[in-house]
Every structure is written in C-alpha cells, then in structure tokens.
C-alpha positions in Angstrom: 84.0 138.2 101.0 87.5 136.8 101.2 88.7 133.7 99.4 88.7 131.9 102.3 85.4 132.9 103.5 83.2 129.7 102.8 79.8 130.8 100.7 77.0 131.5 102.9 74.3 129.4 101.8 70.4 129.6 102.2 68.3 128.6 104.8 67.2 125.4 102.9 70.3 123.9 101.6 72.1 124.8 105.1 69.6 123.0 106.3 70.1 120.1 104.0 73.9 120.4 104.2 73.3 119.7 107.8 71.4 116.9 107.8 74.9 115.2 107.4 75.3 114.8 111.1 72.4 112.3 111.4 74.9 110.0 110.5 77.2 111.0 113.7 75.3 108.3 115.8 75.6 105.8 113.3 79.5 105.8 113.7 79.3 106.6 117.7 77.2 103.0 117.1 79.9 101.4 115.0 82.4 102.5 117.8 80.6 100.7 120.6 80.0 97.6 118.2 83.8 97.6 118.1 84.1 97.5 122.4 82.1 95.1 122.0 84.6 93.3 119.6 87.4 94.2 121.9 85.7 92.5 124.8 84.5 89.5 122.7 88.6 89.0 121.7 89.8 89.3 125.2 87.7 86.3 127.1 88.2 84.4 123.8 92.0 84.8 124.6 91.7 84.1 127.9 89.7 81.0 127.9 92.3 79.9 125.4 95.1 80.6 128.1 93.0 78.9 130.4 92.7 75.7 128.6 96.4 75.9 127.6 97.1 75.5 131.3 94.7 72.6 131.6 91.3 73.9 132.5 88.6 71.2 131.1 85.5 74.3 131.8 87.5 76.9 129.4 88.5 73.8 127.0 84.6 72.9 126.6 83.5 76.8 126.4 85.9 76.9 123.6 85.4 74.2 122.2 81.1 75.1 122.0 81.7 78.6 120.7 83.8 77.5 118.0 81.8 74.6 116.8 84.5 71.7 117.3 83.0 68.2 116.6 86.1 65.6 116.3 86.0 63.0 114.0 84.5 59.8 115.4 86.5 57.1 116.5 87.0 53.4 114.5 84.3 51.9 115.9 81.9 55.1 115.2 81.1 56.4 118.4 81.7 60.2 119.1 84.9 60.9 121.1 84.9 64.6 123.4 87.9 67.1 123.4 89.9 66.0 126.7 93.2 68.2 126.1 93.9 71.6 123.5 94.8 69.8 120.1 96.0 71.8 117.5 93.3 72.2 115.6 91.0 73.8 118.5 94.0 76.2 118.8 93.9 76.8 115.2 90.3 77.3 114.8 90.3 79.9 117.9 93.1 82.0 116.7 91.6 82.3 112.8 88.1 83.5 115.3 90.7 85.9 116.7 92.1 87.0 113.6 88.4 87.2 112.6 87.6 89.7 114.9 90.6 91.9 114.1 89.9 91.6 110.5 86.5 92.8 111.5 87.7 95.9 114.0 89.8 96.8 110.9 86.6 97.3 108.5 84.9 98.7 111.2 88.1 101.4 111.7 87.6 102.1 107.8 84.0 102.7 107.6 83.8 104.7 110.9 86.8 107.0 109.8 86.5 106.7 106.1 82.6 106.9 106.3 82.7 110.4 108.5 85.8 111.8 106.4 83.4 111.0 103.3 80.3 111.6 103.7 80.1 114.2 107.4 83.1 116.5 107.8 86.8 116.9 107.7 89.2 115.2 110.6 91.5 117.3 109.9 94.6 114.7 110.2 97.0 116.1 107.7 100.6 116.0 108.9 99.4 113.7 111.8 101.9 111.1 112.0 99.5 108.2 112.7 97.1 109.3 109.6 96.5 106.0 107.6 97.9 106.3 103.9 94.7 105.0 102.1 92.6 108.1 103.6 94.6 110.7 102.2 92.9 110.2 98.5 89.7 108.4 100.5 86.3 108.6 98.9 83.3 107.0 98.3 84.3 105.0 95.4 87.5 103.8 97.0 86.0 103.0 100.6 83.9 100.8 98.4 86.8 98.7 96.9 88.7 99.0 100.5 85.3 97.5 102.3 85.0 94.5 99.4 88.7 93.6 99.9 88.4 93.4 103.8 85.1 91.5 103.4 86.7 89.1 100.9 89.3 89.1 103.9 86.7 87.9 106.5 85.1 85.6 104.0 88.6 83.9 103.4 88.9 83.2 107.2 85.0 81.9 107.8 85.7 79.8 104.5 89.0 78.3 106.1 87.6 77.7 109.7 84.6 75.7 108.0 87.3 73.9 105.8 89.4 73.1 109.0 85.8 72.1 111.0 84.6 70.2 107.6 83.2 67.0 109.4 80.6 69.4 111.7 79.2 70.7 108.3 77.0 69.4 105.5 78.4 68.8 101.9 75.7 71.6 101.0 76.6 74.1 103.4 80.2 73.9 102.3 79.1 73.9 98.4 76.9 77.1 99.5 80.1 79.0 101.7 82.5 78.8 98.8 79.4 79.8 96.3 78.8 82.8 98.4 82.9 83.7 98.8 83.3 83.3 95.1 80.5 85.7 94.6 82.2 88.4 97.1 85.3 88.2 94.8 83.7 88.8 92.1 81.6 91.7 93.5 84.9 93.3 94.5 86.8 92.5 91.6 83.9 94.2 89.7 83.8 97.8 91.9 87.8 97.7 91.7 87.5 97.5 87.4 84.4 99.9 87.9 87.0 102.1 89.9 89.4 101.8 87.8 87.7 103.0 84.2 86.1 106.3 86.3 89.1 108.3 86.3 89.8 107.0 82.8 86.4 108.1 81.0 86.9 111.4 83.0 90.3 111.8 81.9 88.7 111.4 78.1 86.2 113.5 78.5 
C-alpha cells in the first residue's frame, strides 16, 4: 500500500464512515430554504419600489408584513400610512438586510457544515474560496454561527426599537433579555475556543 493509498477499512466502520451522507439532504434542504429567502427579498424589494412610485396596494402590503402601527394622532385616534415615510423605508430595508444576514449563516452552515462534518470540497487555490474555511471546523463554525446570530438578533432588536409603539413594555424587556443572552452564549464558545488550543498546546 502506498502512502497515498487511503486505509481500507472494515465492513462495519465503512459503513459507519458512510452514514455521513445522511446529512447531504439536510444541506440540499438548507439550499432550497435559501431560494426561498431569495424570493422572499425580491417581492419585498419590489413592493418597496412599488410604493416609492406611489402605489397605496404595495404601501399597505408593506406596511402589514412589517408590523407598522404609527403613533396616534393629538386627539388619540389611530392615523393610516398614506405615503413611504422614512421610517417604513427604514424598517423594510433592516428586513432586507435581515434576510441577507440570514442567507449568510445559511452559506456558512451549508458549506462549513458539509466541509466539517461530510467530505472535502476541494476549493484550495479557488479564487472565490472564503478565508474563514480554510482553518474551518466544528468549534469555529460554532463561534462563526453565534456571531451571525448575534448579527440577526441586533437587527430584530433594532426594528422592534424603531416599531417600539406596536410592542408591549414586556416584549421589549423580553427581546433585549433574550439578545443579551445570545452575546453571552457567543462570547462564552469564543473564550471556550480560545483556551482549547491553549490546554493542548500545554499538554
């Protein structure tokens, strides 16, 4: 056997071993959950064209799927969105950059999770192979997927900020509860992380 023969294992831990490609549907999955994203982004964008151009049908669509309520009036009635103020446009582009945040995790665990975890991709010397998954593995995706849900949080936490009239005191007590929690989370697998390598080194 040559050096670079790979061992020829056993019938049981080959098929173990191959059990690895049960997982190939989950990413095929992930990628159709991302068309799905694309699609999502693109009549979001063009309803917000739409009612840039004065269309009171895309105005009210956006309006509904973000969750708008203005602030009442002086006398306390409830006033409707008649023209694209800037907070509407504000609260559907963080949605947009919502979604692309969301594409981007979704681009890390589909090409980090099946470099990890099912088989090579074989991208080395690829000019368009991203940095981070030259030195990928399962304890950095971890730390990568923390940061870009932190990332997501952020945005949510912001548009809810933005929107804060539609929203309960409790509900906005419980949103930055739950984003102070993620930062913790991925502060702690980032120290985690980082004190691995070190006790190996010592060792």
């Amino acid at each position: 056997m040559t050096p670079n023969t790979p061992p020829r294992l056993r019938p049981l831990p080959r098929l173990i071993f191959a059990t690895r490609w049960l997982q190939l549907p989950l990413y095929l999955g992930l990628i159709l959950a991302q068309c799905v994203y694309v699609v999502h982004f693109w009549i979001e964008l063009v309803h917000l064209l739409q009612a840039a151009m004065g269309d009171g049908h895309a105005l009210q669509i956006l309006v509904q799927s973000i969750g708008y309520h203005p602030a009442p009036s002086d006398s306390g009635a409830a006033t409707g969105v008649t023209s694209l103020n800037e907070t509407v446009i504000m609260l559907v582009v963080l949605g947009l950059i919502d979604v692309v945040m969301i594409s981007n995790l979704l681009v890390m665990v589909i090409i980090g999770g099946y470099e990890t975890f099912v088989s090579r991709l074989d991208l080395e010397g690829h000019r368009d192979q991203p940095e981070w998954l030259s030195h990928v593995n399962a304890s950095v995706l971890k730390v990568k997927l923390g940061t870009a849900i932190i990332g997501i949080s952020s945005i949510h936490l912001l548009r809810t900020f933005i929107n804060a009239d539609a929203y309960d005191a409790k509900v906005l007590m419980w949103q930055t509860l739950i984003h102070l929690a993620f930062l913790v989370s991925a502060l702690a697998l980032a120290y985690v992380d980082r004190l691995l390598p070190q006790r190996a080194a010592d060792h």
